[in-house]
Backbone of each chain as ProteinMPNN parsed JSONL, in Angstrom:
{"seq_chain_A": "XXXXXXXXXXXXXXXXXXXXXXXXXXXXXXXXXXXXXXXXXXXXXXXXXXXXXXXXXXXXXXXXXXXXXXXXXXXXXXXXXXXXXXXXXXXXXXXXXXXXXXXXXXXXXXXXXXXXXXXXXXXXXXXXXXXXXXXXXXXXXXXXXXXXXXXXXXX", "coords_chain_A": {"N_chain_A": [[0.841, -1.19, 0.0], [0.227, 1.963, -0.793], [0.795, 5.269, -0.046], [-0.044, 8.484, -0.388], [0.851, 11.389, 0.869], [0.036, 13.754, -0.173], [-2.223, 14.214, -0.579], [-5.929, 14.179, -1.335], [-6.603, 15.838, -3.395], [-4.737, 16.806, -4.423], [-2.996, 14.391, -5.563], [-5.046, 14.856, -7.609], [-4.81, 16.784, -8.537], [-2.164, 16.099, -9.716], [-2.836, 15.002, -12.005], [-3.048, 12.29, -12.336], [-4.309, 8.903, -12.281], [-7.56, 8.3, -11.593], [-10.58, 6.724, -10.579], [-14.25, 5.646, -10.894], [-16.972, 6.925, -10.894], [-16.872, 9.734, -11.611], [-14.549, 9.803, -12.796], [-14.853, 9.58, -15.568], [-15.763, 12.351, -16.559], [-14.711, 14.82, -18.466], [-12.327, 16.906, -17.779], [-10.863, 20.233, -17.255], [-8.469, 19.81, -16.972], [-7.872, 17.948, -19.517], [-8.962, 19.389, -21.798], [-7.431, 21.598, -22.094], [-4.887, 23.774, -24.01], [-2.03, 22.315, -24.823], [-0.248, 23.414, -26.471], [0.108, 26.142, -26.279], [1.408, 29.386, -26.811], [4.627, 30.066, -24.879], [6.743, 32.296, -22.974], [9.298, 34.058, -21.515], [9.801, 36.114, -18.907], [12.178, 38.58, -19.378], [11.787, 39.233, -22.197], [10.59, 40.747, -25.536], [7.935, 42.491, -26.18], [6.907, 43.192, -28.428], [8.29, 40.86, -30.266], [7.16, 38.773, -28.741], [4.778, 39.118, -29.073], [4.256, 38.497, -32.249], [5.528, 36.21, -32.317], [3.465, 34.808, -30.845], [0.911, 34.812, -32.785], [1.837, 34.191, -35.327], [1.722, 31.286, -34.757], [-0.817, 31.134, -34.525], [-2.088, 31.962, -32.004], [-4.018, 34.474, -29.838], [-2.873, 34.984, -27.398], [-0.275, 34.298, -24.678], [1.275, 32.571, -22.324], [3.117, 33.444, -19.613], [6.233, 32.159, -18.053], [8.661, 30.515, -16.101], [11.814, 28.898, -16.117], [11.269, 26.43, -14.959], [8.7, 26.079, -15.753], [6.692, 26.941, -13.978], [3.98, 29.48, -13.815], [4.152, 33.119, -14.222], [3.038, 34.749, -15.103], [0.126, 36.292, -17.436], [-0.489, 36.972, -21.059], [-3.262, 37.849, -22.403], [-5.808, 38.867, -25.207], [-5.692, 41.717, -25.052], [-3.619, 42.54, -23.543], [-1.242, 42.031, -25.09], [-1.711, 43.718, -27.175], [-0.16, 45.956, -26.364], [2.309, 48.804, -26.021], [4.954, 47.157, -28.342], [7.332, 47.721, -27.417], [7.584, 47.126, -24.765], [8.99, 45.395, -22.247], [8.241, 42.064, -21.194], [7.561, 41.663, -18.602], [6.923, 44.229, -17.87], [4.879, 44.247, -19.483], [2.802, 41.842, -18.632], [-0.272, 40.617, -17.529], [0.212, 40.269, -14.2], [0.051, 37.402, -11.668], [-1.996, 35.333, -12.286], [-5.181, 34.093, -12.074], [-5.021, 30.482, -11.237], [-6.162, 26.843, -12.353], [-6.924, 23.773, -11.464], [-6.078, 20.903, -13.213], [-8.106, 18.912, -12.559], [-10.203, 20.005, -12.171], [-13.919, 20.38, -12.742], [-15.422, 20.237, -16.023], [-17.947, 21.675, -16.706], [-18.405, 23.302, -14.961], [-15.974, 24.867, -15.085], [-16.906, 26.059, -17.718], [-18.591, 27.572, -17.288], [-18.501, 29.229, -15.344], [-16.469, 30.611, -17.1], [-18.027, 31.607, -19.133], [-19.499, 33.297, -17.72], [-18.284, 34.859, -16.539], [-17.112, 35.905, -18.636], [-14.398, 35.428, -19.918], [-11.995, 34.849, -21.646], [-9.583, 32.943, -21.774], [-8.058, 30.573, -19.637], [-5.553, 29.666, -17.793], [-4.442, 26.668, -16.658], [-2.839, 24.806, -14.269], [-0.581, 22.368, -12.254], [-1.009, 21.679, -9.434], [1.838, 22.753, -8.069], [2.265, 25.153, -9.797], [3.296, 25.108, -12.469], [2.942, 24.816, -15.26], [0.052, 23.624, -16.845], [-1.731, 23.884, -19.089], [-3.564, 26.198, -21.24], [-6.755, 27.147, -21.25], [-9.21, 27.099, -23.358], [-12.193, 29.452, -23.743], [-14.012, 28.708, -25.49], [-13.907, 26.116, -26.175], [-14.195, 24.597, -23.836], [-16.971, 25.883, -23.292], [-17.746, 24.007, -25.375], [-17.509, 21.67, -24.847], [-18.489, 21.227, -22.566], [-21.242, 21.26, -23.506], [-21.649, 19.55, -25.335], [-21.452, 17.608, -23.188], [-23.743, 18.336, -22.144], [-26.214, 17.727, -23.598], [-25.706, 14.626, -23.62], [-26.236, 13.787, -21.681], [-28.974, 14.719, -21.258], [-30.239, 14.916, -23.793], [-30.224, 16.274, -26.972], [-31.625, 19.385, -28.054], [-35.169, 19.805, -28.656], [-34.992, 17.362, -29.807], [-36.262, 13.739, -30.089], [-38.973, 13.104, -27.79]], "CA_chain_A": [[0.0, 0.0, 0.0], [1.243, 3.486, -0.836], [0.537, 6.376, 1.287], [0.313, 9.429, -1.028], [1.067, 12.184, 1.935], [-0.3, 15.077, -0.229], [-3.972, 14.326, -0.437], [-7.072, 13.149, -3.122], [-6.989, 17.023, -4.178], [-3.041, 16.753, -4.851], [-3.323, 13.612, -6.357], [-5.877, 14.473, -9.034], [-4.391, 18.249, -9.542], [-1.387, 16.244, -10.65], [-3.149, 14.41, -13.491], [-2.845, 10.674, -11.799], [-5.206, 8.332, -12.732], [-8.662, 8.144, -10.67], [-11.784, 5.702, -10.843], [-15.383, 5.893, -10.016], [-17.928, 7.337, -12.501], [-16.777, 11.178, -11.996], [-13.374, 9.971, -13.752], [-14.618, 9.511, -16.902], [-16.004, 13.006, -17.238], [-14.01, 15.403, -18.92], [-11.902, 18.142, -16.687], [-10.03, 21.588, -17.393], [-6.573, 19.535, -18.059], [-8.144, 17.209, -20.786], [-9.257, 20.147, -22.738], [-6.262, 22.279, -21.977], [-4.039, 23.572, -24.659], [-0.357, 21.891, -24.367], [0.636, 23.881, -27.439], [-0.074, 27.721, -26.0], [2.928, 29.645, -26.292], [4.949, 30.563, -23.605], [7.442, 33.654, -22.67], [10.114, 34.563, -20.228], [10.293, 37.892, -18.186], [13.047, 39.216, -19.918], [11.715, 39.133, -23.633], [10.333, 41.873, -25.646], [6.889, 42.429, -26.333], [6.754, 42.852, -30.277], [9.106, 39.672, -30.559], [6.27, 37.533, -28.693], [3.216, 38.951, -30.045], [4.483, 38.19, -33.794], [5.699, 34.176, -32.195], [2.076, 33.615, -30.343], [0.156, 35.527, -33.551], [2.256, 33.321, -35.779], [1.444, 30.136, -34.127], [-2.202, 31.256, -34.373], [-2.617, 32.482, -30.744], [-3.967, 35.383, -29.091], [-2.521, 34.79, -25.647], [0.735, 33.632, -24.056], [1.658, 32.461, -20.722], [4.54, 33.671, -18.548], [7.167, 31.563, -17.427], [10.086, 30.817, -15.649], [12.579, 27.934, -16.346], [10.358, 25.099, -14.622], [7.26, 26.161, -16.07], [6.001, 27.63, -13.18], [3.531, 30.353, -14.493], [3.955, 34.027, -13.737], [2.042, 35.64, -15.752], [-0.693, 35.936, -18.915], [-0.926, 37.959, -22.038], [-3.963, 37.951, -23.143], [-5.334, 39.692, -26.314], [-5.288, 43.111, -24.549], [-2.109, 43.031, -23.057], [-1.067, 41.494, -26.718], [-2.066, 45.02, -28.025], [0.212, 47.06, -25.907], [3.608, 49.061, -26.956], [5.533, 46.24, -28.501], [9.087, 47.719, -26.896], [7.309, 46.683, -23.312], [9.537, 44.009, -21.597], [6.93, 41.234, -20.944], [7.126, 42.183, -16.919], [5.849, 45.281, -17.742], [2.945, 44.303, -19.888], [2.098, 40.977, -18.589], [-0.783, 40.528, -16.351], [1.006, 39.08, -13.149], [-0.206, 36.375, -11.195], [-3.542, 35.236, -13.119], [-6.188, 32.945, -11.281], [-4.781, 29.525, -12.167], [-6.893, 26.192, -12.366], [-6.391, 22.672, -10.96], [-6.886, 20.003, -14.084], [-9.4, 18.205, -11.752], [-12.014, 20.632, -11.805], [-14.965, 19.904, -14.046], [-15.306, 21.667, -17.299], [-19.115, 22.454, -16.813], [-18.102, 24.32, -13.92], [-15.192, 26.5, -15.727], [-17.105, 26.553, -18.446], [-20.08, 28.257, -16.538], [-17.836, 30.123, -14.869], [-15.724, 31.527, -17.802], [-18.66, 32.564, -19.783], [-20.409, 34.191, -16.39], [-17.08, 36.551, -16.202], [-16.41, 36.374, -20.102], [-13.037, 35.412, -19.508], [-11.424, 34.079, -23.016], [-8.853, 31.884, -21.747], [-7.481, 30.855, -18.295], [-4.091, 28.466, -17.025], [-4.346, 25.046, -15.985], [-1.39, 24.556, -13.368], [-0.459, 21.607, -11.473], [-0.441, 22.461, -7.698], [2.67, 23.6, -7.819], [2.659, 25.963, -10.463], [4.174, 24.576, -13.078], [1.737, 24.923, -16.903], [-0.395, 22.109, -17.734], [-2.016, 24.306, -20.609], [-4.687, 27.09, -21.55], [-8.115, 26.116, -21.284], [-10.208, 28.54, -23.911], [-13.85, 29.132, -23.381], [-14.986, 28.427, -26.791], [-13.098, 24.65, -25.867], [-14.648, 24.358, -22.582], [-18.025, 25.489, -23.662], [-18.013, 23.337, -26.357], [-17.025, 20.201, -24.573], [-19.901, 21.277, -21.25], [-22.493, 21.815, -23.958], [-21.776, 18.247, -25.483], [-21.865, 16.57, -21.794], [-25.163, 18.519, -20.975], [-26.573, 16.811, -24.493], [-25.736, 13.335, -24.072], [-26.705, 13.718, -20.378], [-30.337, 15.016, -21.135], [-30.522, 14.591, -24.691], [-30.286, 17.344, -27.411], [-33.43, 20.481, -27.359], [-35.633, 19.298, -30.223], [-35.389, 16.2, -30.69], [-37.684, 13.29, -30.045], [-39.101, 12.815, -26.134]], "C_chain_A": [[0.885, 1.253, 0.0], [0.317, 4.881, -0.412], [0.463, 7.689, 0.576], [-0.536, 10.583, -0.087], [0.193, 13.852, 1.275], [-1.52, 15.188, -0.698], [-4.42, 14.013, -1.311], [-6.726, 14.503, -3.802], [-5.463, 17.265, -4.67], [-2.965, 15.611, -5.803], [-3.777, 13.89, -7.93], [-5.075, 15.878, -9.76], [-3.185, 17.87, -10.433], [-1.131, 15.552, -11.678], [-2.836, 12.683, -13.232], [-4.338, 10.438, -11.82], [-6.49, 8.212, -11.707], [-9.403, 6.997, -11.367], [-12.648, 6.1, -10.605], [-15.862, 6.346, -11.422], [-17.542, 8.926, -13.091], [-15.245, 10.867, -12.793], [-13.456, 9.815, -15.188], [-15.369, 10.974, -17.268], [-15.263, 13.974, -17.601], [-13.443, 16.862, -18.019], [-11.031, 18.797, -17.268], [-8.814, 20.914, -18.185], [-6.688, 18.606, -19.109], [-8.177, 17.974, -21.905], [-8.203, 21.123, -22.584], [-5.544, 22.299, -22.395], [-2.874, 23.394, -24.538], [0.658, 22.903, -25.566], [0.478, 25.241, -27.084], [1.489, 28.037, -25.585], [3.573, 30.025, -25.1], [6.113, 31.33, -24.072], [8.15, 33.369, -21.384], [10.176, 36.124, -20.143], [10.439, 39.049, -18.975], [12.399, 39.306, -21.579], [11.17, 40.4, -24.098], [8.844, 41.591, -26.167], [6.047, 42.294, -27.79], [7.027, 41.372, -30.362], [8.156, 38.736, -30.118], [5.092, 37.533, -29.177], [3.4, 38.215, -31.216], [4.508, 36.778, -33.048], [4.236, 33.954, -32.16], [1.193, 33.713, -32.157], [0.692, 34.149, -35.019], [1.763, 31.928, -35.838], [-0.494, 30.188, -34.515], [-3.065, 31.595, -33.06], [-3.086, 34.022, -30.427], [-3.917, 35.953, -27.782], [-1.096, 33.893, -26.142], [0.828, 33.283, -22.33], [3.072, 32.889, -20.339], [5.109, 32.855, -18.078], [8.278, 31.048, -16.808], [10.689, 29.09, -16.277], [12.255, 26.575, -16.281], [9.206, 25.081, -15.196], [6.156, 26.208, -15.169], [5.565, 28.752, -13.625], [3.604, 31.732, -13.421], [3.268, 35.086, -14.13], [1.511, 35.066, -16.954], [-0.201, 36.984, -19.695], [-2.084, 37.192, -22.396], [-4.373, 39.057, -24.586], [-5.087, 41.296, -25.746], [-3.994, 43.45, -24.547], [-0.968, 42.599, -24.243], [-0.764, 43.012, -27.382], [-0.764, 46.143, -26.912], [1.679, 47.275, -26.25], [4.64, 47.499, -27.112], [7.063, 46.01, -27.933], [8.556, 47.516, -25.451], [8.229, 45.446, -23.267], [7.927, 43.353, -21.019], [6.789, 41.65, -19.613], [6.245, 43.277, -16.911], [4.768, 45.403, -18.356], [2.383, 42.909, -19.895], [0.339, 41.624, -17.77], [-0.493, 39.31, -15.159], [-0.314, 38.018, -12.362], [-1.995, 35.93, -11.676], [-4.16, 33.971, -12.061], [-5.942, 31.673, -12.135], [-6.186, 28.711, -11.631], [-6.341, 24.656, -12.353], [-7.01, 22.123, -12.186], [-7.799, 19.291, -13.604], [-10.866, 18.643, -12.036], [-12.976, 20.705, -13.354], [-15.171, 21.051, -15.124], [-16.352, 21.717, -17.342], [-19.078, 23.384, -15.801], [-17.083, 25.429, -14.221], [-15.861, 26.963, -16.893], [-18.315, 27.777, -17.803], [-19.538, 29.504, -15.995], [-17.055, 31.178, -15.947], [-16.444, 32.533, -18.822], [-19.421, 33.718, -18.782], [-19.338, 35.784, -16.52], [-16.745, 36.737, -17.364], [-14.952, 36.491, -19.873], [-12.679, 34.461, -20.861], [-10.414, 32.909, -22.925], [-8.683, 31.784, -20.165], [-6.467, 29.396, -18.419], [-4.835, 27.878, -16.421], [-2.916, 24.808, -15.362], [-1.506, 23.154, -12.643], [-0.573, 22.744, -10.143], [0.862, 23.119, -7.343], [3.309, 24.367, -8.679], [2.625, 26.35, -11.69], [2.277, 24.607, -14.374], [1.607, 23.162, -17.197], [-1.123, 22.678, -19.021], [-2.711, 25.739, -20.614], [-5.56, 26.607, -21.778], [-8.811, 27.354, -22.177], [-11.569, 28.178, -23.586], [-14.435, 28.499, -24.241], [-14.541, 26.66, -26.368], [-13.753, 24.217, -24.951], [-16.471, 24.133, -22.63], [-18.783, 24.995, -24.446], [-18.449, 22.021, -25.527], [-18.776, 20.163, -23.528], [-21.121, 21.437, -21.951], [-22.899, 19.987, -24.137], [-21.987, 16.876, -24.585], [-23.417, 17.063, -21.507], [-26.338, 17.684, -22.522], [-26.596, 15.735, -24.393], [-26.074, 12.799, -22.659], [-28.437, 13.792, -20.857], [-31.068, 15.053, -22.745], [-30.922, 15.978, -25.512], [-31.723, 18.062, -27.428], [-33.361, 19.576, -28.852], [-35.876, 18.09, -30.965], [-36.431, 14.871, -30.228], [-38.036, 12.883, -28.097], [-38.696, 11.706, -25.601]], "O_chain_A": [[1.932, 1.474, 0.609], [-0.86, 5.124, -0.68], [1.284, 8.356, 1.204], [-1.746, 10.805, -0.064], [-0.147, 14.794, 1.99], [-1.902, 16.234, -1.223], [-3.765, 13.546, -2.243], [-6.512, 14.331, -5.002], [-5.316, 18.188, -5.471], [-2.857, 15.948, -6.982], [-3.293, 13.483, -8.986], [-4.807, 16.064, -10.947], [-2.862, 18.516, -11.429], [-0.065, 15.336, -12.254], [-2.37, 12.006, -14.148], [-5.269, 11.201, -11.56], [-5.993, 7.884, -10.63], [-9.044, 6.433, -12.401], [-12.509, 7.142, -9.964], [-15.401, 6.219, -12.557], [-17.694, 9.369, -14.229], [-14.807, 11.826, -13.429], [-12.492, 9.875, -15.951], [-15.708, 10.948, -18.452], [-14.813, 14.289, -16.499], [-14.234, 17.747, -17.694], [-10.23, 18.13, -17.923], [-8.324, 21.141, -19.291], [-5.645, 18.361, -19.715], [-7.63, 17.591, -22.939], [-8.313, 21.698, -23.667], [-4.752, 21.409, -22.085], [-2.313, 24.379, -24.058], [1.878, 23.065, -25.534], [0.941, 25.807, -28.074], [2.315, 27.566, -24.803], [2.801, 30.352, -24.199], [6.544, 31.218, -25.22], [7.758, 32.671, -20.449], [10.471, 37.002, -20.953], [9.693, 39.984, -19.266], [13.413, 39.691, -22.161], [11.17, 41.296, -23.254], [8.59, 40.454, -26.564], [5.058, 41.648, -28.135], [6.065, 40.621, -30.522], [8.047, 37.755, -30.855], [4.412, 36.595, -29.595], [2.705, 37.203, -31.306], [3.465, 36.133, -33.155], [3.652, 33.243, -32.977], [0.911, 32.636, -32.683], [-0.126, 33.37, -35.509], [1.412, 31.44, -36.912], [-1.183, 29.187, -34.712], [-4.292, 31.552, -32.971], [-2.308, 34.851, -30.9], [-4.51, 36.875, -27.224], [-0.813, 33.239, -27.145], [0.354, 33.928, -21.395], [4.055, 32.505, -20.972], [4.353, 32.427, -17.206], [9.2, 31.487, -17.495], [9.919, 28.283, -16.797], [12.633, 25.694, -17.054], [8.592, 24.014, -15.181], [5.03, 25.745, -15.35], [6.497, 29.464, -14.0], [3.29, 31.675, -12.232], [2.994, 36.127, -13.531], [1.874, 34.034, -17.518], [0.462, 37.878, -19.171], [-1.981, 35.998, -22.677], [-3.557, 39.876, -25.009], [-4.14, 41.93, -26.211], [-3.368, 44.278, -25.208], [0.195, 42.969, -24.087], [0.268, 43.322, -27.978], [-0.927, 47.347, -27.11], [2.356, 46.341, -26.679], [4.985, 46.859, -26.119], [7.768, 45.002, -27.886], [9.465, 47.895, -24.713], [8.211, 44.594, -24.156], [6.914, 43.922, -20.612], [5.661, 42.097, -19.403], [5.197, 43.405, -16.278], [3.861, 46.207, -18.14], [1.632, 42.568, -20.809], [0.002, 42.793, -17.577], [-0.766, 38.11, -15.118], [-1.5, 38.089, -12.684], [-2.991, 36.444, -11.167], [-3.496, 33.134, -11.45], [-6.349, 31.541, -13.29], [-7.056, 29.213, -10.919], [-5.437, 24.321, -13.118], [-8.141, 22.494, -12.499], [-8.549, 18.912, -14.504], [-11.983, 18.131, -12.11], [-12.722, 20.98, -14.526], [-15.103, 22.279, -15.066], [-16.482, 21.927, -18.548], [-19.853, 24.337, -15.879], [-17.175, 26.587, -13.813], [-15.613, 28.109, -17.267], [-18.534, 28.86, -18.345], [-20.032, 30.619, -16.161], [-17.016, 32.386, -15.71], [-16.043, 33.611, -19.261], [-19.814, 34.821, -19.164], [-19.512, 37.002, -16.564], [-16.021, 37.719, -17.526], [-14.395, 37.568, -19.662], [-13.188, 33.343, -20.951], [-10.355, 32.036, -23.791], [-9.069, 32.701, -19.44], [-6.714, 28.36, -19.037], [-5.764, 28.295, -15.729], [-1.943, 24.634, -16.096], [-2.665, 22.796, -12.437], [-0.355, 23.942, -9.962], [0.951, 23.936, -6.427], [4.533, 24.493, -8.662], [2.185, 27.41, -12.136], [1.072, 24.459, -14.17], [2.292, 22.182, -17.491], [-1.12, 21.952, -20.015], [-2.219, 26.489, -19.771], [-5.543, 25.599, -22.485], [-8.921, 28.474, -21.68], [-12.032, 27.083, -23.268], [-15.35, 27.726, -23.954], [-15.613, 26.054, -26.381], [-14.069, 23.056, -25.21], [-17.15, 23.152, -22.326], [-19.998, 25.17, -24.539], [-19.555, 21.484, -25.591], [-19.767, 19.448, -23.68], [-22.117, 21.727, -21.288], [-23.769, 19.315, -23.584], [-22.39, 15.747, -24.865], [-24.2, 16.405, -20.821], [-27.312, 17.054, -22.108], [-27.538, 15.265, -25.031], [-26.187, 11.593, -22.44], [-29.075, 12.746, -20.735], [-32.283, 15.199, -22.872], [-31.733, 16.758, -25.014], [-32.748, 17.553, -26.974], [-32.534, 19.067, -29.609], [-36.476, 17.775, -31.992], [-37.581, 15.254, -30.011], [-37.167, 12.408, -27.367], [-38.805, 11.528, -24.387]]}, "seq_chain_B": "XXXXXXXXXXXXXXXXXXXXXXXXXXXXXXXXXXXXXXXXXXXXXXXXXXXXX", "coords_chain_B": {"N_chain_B": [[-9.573, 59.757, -4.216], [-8.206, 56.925, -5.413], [-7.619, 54.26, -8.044], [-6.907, 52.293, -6.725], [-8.388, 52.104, -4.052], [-11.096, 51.451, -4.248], [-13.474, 48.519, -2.887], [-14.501, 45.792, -4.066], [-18.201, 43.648, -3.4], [-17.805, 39.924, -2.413], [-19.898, 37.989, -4.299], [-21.024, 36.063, -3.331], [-20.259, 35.526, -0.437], [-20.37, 38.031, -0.039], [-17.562, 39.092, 1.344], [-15.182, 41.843, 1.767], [-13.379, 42.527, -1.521], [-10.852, 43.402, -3.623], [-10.619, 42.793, -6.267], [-12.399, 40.847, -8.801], [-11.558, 36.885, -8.253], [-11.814, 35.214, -9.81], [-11.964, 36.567, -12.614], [-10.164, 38.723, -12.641], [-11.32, 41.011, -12.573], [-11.743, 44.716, -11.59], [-14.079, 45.901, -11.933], [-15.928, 43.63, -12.342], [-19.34, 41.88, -12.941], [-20.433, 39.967, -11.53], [-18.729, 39.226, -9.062], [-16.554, 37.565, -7.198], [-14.834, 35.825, -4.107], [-11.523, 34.701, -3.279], [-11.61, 32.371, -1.434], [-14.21, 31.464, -2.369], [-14.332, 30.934, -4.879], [-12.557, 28.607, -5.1], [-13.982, 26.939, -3.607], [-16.144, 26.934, -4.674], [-15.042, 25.436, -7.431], [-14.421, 22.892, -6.309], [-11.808, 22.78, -5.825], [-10.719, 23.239, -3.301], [-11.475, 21.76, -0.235], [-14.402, 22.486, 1.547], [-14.772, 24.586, 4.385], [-15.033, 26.755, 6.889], [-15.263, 29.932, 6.687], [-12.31, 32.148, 6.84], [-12.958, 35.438, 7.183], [-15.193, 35.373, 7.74], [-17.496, 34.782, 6.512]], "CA_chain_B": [[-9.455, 58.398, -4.034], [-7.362, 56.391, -6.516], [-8.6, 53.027, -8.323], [-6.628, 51.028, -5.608], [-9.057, 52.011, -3.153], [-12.117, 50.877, -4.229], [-13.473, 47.34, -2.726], [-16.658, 45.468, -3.686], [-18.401, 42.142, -1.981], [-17.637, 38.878, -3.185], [-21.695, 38.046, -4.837], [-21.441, 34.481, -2.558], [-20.412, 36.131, 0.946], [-20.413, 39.444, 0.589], [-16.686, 39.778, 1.921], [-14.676, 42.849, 0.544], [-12.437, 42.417, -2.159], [-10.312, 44.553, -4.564], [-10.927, 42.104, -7.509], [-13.064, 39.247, -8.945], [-10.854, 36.572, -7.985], [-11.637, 34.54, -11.323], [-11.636, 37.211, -14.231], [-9.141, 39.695, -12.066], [-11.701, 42.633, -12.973], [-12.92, 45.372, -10.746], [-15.644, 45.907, -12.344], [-16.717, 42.226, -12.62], [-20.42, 42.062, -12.675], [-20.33, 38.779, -10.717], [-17.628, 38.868, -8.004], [-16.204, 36.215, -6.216], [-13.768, 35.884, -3.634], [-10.491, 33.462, -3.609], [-11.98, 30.966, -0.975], [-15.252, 31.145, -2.734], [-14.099, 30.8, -6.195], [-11.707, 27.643, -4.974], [-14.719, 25.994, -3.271], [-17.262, 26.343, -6.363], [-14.823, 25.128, -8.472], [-14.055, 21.83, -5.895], [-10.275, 23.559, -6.089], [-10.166, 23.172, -1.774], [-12.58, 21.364, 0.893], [-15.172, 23.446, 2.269], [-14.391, 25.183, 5.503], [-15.212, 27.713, 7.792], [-14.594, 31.302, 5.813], [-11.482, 32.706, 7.501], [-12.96, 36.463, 7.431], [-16.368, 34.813, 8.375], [-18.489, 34.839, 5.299]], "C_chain_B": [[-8.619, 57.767, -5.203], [-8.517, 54.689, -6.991], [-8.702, 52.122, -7.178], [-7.816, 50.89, -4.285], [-10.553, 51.372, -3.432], [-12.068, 49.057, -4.119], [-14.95, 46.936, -3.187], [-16.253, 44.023, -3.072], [-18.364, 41.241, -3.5], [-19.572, 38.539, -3.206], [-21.975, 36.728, -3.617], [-21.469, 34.982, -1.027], [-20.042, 36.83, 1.16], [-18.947, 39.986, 1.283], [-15.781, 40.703, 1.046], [-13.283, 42.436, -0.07], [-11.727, 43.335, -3.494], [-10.266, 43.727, -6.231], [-11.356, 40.96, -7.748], [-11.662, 38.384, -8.955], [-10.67, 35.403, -9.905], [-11.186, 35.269, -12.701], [-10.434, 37.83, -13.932], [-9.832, 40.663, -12.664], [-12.084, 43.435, -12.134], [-13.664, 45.45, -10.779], [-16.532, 44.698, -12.615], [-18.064, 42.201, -12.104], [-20.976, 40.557, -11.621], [-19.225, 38.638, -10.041], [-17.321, 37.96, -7.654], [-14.685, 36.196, -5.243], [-12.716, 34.484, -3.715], [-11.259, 32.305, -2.773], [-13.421, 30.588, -1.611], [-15.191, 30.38, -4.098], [-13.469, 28.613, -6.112], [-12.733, 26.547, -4.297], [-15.714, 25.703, -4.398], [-16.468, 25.478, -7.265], [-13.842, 23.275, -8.049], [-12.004, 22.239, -5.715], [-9.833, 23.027, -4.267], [-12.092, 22.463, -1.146], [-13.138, 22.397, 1.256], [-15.074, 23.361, 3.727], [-14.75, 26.041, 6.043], [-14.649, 28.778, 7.179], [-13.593, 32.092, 6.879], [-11.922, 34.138, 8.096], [-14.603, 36.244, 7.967], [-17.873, 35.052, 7.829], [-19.313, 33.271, 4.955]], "O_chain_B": [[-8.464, 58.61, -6.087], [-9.567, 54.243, -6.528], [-9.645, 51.488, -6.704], [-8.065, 49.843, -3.688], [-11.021, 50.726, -2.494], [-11.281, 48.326, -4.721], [-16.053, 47.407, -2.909], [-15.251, 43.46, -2.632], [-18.603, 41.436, -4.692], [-20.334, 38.827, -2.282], [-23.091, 36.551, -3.129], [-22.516, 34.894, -0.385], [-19.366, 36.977, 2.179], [-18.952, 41.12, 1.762], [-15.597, 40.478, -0.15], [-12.297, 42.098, 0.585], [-12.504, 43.898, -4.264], [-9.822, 44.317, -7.216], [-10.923, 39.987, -7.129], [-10.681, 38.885, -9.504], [-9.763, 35.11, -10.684], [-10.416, 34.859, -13.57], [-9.521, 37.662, -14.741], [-9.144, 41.374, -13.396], [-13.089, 42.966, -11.6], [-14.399, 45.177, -9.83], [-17.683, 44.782, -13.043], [-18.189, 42.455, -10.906], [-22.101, 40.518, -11.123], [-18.542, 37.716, -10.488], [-18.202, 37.133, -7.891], [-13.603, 36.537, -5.721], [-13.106, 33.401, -4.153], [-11.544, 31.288, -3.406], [-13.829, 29.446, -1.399], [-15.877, 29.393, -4.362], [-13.866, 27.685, -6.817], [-12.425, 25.358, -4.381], [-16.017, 24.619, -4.897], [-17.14, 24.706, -7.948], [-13.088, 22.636, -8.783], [-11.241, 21.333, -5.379], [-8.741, 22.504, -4.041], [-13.255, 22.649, -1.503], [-12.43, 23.4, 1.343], [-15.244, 22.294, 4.318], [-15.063, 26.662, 5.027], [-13.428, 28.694, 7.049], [-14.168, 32.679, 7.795], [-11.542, 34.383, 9.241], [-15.093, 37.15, 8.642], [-18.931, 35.354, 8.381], [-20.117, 33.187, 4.027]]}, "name": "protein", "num_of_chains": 2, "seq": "XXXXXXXXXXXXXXXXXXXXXXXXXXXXXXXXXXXXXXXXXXXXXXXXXXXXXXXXXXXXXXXXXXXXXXXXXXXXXXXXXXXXXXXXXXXXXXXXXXXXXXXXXXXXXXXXXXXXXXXXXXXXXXXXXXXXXXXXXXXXXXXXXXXXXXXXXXXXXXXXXXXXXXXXXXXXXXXXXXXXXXXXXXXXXXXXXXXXXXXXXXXXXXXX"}
């Protein structure tokens, strides 16, 4: 038997396998982009818009060496003088998100605050992806469908 | 007064905060505070509200 000292909510934040019926429904770090670019500190602000914009993004994440997140760009902060060092036109410490937590619940949540993207972190920090809304409330539309069965169609 | 000063209530228990803890807006038309946000979203066990919300 193994003893894992840092709890069920440590456990699941750090993407280890569960059981039961709530593990097969789809959570934040399933749908969470692994390909969203990322940035250090020090960089310049033109130089990453053009990479993410490139790539097809309109967001980056902040990061340090481990991939512990310190900041976002989103598209706003995207738009601002391009000779900004990323420190000075991130937005610092952004409300991250444990991959555990159910994606009808961020999705509910991200359209409530209209929030376009948000970080997926392990517990300690460290980028498990970008979760977009349009992704989220795609996926929570398709669970509340096959849960209750699409509007319209037969009783 | 400056921006920094203004606080509103988190919409769940009303305790004051200087920004929705989910969007990071002041003006967020739905507030929420960090222990509120972290319990809706199963993020932490539910507990006794530290500031007593």
């Amino acid at each position: 038997m193994y003893d894992y000292e840092d709890g069920k909510l440590d456990w699941l934040a750090a993407g280890l396998p569960s059981e039961g019926t709530n593990a097969q429904r789809p959570r934040a770090g399933d749908l969470a982009r692994k390909d969203v670019p990322t940035c250090r500190l020090d960089e310049r602000l033109g130089d990453v818009r053009d990479r993410a914009r490139e790539a097809g993004w309109e967001a980056c994440v902040v990061v340090n060496e481990d991939r512990v997140v310190f900041g976002l760009l989103r598209s706003k902060e995207l738009e601002a003088n391009p000779d900004l060092r990323i420190e000075e036109a991130m937005r610092p410490g952004p409300s991250t998100f444990r991959p555990f937590v159910s994606i009808e619940e961020m999705a509910t949540f991200m359209i409530e605050h209209d929030l376009e993207s948000s970080p997926v972190t392990m517990s300690d920090g460290r980028l498990v992806g970008l979760l977009r809304k349009q992704d989220a409330a795609k996926a929570a539309l398709e669970l509340h469908e096959r849960k209750h069965g699409s509007h319209g169609g037969q009783p | 007064m400056t921006d920094q000063d203004v606080t509103i209530a988190c919409a769940k228990c009303g305790a004051s905060i200087d920004q929705c803890e989910f969007c990071g807006e002041p003006a967020c038309g739905a507030p929420i505070c960090y222990h509120c946000m972290t319990e809706a979203l199963g993020q932490a066990v539910a507990h006794p509200h530290p500031h007593g919300g």
